[in-house]
C-alpha positions as CSV (number, residue, x, y, z in Angstrom):
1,X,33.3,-43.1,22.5
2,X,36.6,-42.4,24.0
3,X,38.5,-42.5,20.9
4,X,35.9,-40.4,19.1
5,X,36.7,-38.0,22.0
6,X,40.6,-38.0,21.4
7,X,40.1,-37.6,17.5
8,X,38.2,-34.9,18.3
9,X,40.2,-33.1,20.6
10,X,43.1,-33.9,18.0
11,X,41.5,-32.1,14.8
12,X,40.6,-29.2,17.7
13,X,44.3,-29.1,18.5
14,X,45.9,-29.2,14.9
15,X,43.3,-26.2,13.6
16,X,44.7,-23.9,16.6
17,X,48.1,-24.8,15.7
18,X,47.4,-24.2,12.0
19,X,45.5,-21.1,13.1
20,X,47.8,-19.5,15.1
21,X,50.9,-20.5,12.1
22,X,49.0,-18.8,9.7
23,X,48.3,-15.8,11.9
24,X,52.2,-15.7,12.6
25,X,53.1,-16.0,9.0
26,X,51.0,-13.3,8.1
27,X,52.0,-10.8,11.1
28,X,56.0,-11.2,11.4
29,X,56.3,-10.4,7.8
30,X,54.0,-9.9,4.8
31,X,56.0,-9.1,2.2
32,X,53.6,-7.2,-1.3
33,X,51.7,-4.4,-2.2
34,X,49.8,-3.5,1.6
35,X,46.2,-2.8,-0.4
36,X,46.6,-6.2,-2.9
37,X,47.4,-8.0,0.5
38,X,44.0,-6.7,2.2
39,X,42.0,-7.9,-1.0
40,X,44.2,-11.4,-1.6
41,X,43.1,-12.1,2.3
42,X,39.4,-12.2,1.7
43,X,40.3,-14.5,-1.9
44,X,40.5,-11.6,-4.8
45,X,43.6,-11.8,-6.9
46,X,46.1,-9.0,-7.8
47,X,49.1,-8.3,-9.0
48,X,51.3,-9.4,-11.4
49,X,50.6,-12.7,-13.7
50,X,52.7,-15.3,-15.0
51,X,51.1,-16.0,-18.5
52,X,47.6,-17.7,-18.1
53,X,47.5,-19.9,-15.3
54,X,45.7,-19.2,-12.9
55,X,45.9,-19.8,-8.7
56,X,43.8,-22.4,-8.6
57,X,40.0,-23.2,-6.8
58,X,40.2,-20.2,-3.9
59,X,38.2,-23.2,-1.7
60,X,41.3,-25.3,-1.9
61,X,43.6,-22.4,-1.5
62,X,42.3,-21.2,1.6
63,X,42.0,-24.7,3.2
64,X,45.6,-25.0,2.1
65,X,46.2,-22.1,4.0
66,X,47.5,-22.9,7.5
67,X,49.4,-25.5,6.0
68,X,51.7,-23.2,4.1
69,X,51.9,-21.2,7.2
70,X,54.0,-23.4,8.6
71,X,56.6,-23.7,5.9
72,X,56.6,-19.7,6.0
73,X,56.8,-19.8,9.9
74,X,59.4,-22.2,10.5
75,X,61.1,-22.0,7.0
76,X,62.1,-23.9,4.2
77,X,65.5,-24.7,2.2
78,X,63.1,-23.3,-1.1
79,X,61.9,-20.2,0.1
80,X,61.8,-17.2,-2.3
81,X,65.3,-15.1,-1.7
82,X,64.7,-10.9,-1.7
83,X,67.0,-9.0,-3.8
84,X,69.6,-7.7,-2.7
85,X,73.3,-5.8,-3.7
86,X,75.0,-8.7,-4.8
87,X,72.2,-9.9,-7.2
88,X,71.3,-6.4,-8.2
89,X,75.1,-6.3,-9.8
90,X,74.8,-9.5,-11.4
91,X,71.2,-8.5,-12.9
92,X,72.9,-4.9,-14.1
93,X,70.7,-5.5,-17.8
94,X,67.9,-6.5,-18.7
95,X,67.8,-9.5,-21.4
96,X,71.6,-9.8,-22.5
97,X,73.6,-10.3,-19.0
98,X,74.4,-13.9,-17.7
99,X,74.0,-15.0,-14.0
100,X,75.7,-16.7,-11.9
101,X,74.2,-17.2,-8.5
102,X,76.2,-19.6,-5.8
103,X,72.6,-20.6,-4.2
104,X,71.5,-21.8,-7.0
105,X,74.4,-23.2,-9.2
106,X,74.2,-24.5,-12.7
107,X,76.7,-26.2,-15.3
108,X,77.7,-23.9,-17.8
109,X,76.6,-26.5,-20.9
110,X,72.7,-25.8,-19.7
111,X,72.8,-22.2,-20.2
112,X,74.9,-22.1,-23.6
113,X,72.6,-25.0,-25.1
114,X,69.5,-24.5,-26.6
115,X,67.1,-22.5,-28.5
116,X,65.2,-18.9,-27.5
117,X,62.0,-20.7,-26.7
118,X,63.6,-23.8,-25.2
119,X,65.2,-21.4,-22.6
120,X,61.9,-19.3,-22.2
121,X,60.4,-22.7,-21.7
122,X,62.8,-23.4,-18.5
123,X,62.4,-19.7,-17.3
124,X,58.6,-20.2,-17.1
125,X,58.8,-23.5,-14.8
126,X,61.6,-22.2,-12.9
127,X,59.5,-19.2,-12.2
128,X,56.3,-21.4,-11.6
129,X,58.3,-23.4,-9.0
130,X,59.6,-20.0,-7.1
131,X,63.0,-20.4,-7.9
132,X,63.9,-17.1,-9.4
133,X,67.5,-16.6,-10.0
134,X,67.5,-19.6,-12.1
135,X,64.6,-18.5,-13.7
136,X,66.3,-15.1,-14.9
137,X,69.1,-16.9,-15.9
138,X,66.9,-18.8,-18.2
139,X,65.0,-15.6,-19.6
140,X,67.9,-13.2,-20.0
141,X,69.4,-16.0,-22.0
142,X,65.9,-16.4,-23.9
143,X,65.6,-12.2,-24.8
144,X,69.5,-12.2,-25.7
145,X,68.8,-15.0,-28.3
146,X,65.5,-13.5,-29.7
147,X,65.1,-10.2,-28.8
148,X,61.5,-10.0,-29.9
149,X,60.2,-12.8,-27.2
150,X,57.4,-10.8,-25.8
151,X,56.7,-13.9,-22.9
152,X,60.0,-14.0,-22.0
153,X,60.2,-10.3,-21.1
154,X,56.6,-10.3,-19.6
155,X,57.7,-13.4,-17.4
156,X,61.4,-12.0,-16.3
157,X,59.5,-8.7,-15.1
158,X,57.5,-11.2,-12.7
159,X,60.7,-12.6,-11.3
160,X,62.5,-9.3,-11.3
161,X,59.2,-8.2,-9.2
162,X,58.9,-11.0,-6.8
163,X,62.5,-10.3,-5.9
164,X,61.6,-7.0,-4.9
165,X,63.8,-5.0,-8.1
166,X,61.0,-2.9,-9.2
167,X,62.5,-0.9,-11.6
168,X,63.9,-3.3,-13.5
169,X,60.2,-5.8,-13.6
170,X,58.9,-2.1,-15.0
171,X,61.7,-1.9,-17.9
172,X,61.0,-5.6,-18.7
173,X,57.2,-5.2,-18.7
174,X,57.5,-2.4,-21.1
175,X,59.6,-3.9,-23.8
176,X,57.0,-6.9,-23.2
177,X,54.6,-4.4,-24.3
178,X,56.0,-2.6,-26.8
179,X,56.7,-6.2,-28.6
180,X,52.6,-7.3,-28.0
181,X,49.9,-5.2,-26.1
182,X,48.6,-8.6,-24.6
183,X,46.4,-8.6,-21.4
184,X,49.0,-9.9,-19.6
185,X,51.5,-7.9,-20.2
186,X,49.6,-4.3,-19.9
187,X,48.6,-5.9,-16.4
188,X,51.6,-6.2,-15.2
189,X,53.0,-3.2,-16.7
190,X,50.2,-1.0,-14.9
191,X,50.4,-2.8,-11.9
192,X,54.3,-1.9,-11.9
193,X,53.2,1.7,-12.3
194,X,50.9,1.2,-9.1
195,X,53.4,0.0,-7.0
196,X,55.6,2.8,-7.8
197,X,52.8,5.4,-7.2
198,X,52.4,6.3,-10.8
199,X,48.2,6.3,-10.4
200,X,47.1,7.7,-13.5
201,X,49.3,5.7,-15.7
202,X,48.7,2.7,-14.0
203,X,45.0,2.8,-14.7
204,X,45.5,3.7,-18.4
205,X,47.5,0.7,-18.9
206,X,45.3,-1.1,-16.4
207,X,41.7,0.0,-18.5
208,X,43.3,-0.9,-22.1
209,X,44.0,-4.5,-20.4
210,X,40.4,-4.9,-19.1
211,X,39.1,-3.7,-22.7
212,X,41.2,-6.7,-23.6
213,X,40.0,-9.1,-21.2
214,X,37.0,-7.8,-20.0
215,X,35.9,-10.8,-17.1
216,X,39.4,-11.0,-16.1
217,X,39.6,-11.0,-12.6
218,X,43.1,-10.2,-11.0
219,X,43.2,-7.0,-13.8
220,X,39.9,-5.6,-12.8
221,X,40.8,-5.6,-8.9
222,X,44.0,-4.3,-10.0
223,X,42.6,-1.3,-11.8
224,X,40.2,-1.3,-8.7
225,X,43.1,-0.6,-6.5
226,X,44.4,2.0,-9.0
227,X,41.3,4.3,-9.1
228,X,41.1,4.3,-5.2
229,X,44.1,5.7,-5.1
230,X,43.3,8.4,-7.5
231,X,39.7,9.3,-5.2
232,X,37.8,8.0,-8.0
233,X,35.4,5.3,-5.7
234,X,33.0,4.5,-7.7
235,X,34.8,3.8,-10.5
236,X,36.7,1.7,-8.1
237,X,33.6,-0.5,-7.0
238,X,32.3,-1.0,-10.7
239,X,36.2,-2.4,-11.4
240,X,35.7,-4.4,-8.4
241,X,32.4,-5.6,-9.1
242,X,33.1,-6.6,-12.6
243,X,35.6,-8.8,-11.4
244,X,33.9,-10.1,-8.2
245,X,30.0,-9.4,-8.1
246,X,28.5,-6.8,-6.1
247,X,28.9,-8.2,-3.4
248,X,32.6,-8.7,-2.9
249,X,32.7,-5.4,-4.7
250,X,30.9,-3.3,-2.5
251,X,33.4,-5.1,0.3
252,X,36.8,-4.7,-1.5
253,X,35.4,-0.8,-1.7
254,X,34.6,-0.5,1.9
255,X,38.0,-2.4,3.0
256,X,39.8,0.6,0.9
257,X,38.0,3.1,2.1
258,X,38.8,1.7,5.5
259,X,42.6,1.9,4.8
260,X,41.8,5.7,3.8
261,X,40.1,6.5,7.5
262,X,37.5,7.5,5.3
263,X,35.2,5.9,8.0
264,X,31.6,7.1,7.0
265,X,32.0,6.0,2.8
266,X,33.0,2.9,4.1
267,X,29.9,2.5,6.0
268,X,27.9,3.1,3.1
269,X,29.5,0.1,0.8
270,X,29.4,-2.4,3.7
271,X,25.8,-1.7,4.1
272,X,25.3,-2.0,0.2
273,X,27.6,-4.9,1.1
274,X,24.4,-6.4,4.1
275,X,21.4,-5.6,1.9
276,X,23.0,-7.7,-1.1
277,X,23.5,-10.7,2.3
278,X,22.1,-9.8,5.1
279,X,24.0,-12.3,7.3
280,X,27.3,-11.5,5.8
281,X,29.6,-11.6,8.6
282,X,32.5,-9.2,7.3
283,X,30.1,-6.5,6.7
284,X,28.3,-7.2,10.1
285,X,31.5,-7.4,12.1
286,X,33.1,-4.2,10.0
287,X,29.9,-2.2,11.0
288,X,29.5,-3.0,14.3
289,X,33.7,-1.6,14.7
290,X,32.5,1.8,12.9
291,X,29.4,2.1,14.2
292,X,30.9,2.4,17.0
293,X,34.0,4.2,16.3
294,X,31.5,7.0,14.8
295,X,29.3,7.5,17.8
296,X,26.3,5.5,16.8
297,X,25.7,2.7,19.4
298,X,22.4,1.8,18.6
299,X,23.5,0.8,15.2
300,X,26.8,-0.6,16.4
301,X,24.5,-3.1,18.9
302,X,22.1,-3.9,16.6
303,X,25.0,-5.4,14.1
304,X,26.7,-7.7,16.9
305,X,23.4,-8.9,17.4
306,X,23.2,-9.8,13.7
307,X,26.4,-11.1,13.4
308,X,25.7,-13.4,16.8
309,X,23.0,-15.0,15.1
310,X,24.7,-15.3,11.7
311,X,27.6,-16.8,13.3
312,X,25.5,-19.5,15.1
313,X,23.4,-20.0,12.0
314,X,26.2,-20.7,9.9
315,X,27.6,-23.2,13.3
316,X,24.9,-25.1,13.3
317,X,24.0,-25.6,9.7
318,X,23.5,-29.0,7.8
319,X,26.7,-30.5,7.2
320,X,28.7,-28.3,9.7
């Protein structure tokens, strides 16, 4: 019994930790797009994507969580680098310069050597593993050896974008699509556009993509995104909903709304949100907060009694 009791109290201890690591990492810096970030916490993927794989079983993702919170809190040797003036100068064009980077140091033979696709081949795993200066090396040496390479464009605007060099991930997206209007690369090309507050462009790229790939998650909530930034709601929700189900779609739509202070419309799509679940505890806890915040107590009440009995319904459950 007493070591039952320690074990116990050790799992209690290592989910706080874990808890509180992840809460850290996410609160002393948060790098991305502040609206992908808001839907990528509650599991629905944005942004930009690197060819067809995908992130993975959200389940294991978000148990995986806290663990990757402590790498981001307390650092690691591998962790993505920003751009900055030094690399912008040594990235000065797109697909025909050579890089050099001292952090990540290469012999001169493995960058001469090789054909187009054998280079675009090392840019993609490069990229895949996070380590993105060797990755550009690798794809500006892929474009300057076969200037039609559609992937290796597509892929060196995602590495040019997770180093924070918008400008140039946009100029790479759009020689990826002029080569190939491919899902992929009219996602990425639209979600550039986003990012730089070019709305209506963004979801004209972002629609021809979804006419392309019509279930495809990460491009719907990305085209979501877009049309909520151009007031155009429910448009919004049926993006989001295509890609999610109604549910998370009439969530993802009440969370942007939310953003907006556009406190009343988001009522309305986290109750759409309770009726599809009644015992949905985002939409509860949301509408008890606005219930409140717009003068209706009653209502505001009523939902933290909901959500109390949700939450210990869903405590004491088989198998909790």
């Amino acid at each position: 019994m007493k070591n039952r009791r320690l074990i116990a109290i050790s799992i209690a201890f290592i989910l706080t930790i874990a808890a509180t690591a992840m809460w850290s990492a996410a609160t002393i810096q948060r790098e991305g797009d502040p609206d992908a970030n808001v839907l990528e916490d509650s599991g629905s993927e944005t942004g930009t994507a690197a060819g067809h794989k995908k992130n993975g079983n959200k389940v294991i993702r978000v148990l995986a969580a806290p663990f990757k919170a402590f790498g981001k809190l307390f650092g690691s040797k591998d962790r993505v680098q920003r751009m900055n003036e030094k690399d912008a100068e040594k990235f000065a064009t797109v697909g025909v310069s050579r890089i050099n980077d001292s952090r990540y140091p290469e012999p001169d033979t493995a960058s001469v050597s090789g054909t187009a696709k054998e280079h675009l081949a090392a840019g993609r795993e490069l990229l895949l593993a996070g380590r993105l200066n060797q990755a550009i090396t690798e794809l500006t040496t892929a474009v300057s050896l076969d200037s039609k390479l559609t992937e290796a464009y597509n892929l060196l605007g995602v590495a040019y974008d997770k180093k924070g060099f918008g400008d140039r991930a946009k100029e790479s997206f759009e020689r990826a699509v002029k080569l190939d209007e491919d899902a992929d690369t009219l996602n990425n090309l639209g979600f550039s556009f986003y990012q730089n507050g070019n709305y209506r462009a963004a979801v004209d790229r972002l629609k021809r993509a979804a006419k392309l790939a019509p279930t495809d998650e990460r491009i719907l909530n990305n085209l979501g995104l877009a049309l909520c930034r151009l007031g155009k709601i429910e448009e919004a929700y049926k993006a989001f909903a295509r890609g999610n189900g109604p549910l998370t779609g009439n969530l993802n739509t009440a969370k942007m709304l939310e953003r907006f202070g556009r406190e009343d419309d988001a009522i309305r799509y986290y109750e759409a949100a309770r009726e599809i679940d009644p015992g949905n505890t985002i939409a509860l806890r949301r509408l008890a907060d606005l219930y409140q915040r717009v003068g209706r107590a009653g209502e505001s009440e009523a939902a933290r009694t909901a959500l109390a009995l949700a939450s210990n319904s869903s405590a004491t459950a088989p198998g909790k």
